[in-house]
N, C-alpha and C positions, 0 to 999 in steps of 0.2 A: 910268869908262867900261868895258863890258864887252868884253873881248878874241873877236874870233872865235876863238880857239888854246882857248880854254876847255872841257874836257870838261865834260858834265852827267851828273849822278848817276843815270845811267839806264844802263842792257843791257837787251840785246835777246838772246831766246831763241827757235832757229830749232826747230821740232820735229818733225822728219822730213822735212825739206824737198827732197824726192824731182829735182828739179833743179842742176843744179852749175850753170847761168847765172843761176834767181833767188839762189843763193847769193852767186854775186859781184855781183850788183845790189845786195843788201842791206850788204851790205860797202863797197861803194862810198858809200852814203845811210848807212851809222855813220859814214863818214869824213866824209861830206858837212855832217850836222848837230850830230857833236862826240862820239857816244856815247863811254861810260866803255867798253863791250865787250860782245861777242858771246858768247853761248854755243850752240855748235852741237850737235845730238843725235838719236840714233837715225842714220837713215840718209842726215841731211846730210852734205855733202861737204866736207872738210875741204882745206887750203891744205898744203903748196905745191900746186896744179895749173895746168897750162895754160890748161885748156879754161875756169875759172873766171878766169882773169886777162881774159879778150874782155871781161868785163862789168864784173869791181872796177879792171880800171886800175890794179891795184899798190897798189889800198885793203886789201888783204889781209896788207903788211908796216906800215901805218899804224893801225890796228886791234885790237886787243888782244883775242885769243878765246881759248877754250878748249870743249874739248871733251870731251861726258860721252854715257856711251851710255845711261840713260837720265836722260830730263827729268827726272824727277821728285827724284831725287837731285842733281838741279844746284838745283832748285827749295826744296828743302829747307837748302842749304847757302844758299842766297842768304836766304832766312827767317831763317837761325840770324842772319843779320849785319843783321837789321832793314832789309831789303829788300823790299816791298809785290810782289807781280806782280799783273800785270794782263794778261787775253787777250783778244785782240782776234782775237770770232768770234760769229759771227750763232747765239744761243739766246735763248729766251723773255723772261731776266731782262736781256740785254744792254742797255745805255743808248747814246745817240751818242755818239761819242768828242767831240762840239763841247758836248756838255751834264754831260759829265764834268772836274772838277778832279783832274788827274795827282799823286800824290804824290810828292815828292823825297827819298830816292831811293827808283827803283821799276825793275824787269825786266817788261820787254810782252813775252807770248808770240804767235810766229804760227804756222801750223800748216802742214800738209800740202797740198797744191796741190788737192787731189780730198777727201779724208777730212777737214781741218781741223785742228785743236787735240784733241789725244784726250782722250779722258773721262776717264783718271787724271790727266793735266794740269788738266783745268777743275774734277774735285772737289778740286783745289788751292791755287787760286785765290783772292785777295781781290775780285776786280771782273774785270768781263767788258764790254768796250764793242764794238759795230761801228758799223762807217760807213754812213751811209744811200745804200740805193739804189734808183735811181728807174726802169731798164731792165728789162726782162722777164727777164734773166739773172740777177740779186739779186746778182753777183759779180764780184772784180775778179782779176787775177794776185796772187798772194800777195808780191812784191816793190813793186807799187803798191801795193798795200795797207800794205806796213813803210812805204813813203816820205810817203803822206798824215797815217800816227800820228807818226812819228818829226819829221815839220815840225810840225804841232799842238805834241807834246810840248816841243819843243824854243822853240816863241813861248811855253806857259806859265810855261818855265823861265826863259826873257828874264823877261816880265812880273814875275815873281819875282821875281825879281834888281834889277828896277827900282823896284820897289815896297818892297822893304828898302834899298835906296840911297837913297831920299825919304822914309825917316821921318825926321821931324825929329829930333834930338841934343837930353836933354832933362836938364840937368845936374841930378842928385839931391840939390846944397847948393841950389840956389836954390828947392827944393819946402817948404826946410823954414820 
């Protein structure tokens, strides 16, 4: 059985995330669906704060982050250790995140509430997904946006897990 208490091999990389309340939203949704940790950058708002507790609820001492002032050099250390990232932001090449398979492990980047995910970030990149939208605004809070990838990512990870629990056990003297 799989434990709720179980981290998944996933981080999340905040990149300029110009809000201190979607900061603690997102914090709260790592806590929420298990991430391994946060990496926070550029001109997101870093913990201890006040005004970011209103929205993480104390998700911010359960959470393991770190902070790098630019992404890119967070993004390059997460590569050295055979860690995929993947940005989740509306460009040409983007696929839906419900038509994309998440690699394990992997860091999803989200971007800036107005500008997005920057262009030295995206020339980065292994894969690029967004979420489809169907409203005339094409766009959601960049906090909702981490919590629809982060539940996605997180059933794939299930599925995973259940799917290597269900192979059959296949002893190599009785093949011979």
């Amino acid at each position: 059985m799989i434990t709720e208490a179980v981290r998944m091999p996933v981080f999340g990389l905040l990149d300029n995330i110009r809000s201190v309340w979607n900061v603690g939203s997102m914090f709260r949704t790592a806590d929420a669906v298990g991430l391994e940790g946060l990496y926070l950058s550029g001109m997101t708002a870093t913990p201890p704060r006040r005004d970011m507790e209103k929205t993480a609820l104390g998700a911010t001492l359960t959470v393991p982050w770190d902070y790098w002032e630019n992404p890119v050099e967070a993004i390059g250390q997460l590569q050295d250790r055979g860690i995929s990232i993947v940005a989740l932001e509306q460009t040409a090449d983007a696929v839906s995140y419900l038509d994309f398979t998440f690699p394990f492990p992997h860091c999803f980047v989200v971007g800036h509430e107005v500008e997005g995910v920057s262009e030295d970030v995206l020339s980065r990149v292994e894969s690029v997904v967004q979420i489809p939208m169907a409203g005339l605004k094409k766009s959601l809070n960049v906090s909702v946006s981490f919590g629809i990838l982060a539940y996605e990512i997180r059933r794939q990870w299930f599925a995973t897990l259940l799917e290597s629990a269900q192979t059959p056990f296949i002893n190599e003297r009785s093949q011979s």
